[in-house]
N, C-alpha and C positions, 0 to 999 in steps of 0.2 A: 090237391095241389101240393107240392112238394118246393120248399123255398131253400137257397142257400145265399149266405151272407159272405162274401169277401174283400178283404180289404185288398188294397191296391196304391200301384206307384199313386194315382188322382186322386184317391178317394177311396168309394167302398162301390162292388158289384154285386147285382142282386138276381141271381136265376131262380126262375122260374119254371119249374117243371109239371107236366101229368095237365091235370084239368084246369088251364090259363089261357086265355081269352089275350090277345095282344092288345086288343080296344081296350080293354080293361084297366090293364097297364097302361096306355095311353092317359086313359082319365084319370086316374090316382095321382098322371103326376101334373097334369092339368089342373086338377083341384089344387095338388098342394101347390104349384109355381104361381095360383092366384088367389092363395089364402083360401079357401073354402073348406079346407082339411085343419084337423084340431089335430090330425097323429103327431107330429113332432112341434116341439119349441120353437119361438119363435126364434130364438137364440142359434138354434139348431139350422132352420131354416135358411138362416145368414151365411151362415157357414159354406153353404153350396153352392159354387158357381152357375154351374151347368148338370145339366138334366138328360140321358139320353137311354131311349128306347129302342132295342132292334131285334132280333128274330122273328119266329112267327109263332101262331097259335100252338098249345104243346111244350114250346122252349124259347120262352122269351125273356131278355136282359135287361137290364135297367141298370145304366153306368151314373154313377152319382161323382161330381168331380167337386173338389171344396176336402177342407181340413175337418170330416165326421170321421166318427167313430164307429166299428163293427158295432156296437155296444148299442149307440143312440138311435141305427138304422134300424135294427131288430128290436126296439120297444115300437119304433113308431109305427113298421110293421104290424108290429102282434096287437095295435090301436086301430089301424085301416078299417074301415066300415066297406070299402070295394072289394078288397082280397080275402076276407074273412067271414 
């Protein structure tokens, strides 16, 4: 699976490419919007307004809206026990 990190006017975009499960993405951010994920601070956490998932299996997005960092998204990434 093939990741890339952008930052953005909201926030930061997360694609997703090659071998990605859209459910999967789903759950990552399911966990993390109900604390059950340790990948980012919680500092980090606050930061985020809004959460949103869309494409399909193959090429799926993950829009992260809130004042994060390219920097803070690609640690807690490269921490994910779903994507990794």
């Amino acid at each position: 699976m093939e990741k890339s990190v952008n930052k953005t006017e909201q926030g930061v975009k997360i694609s997703f490419m090659g071998e990605v499960k859209k459910k999967n993405i789903v759950s990552m951010v399911e966990n993390c919007s109900t604390g059950k994920c340790e990948c980012m601070s919680d500092e980090t956490k606050q930061k985020i307004s809004n959460m949103q998932v869309s494409g399909d299996d193959g090429a799926v997005e993950l829009n992260l809206t809130g004042d994060v960092s390219k920097e803070e998204i690609e640690a807690a990434l490269a921490k994910s026990k779903v994507i990794n």
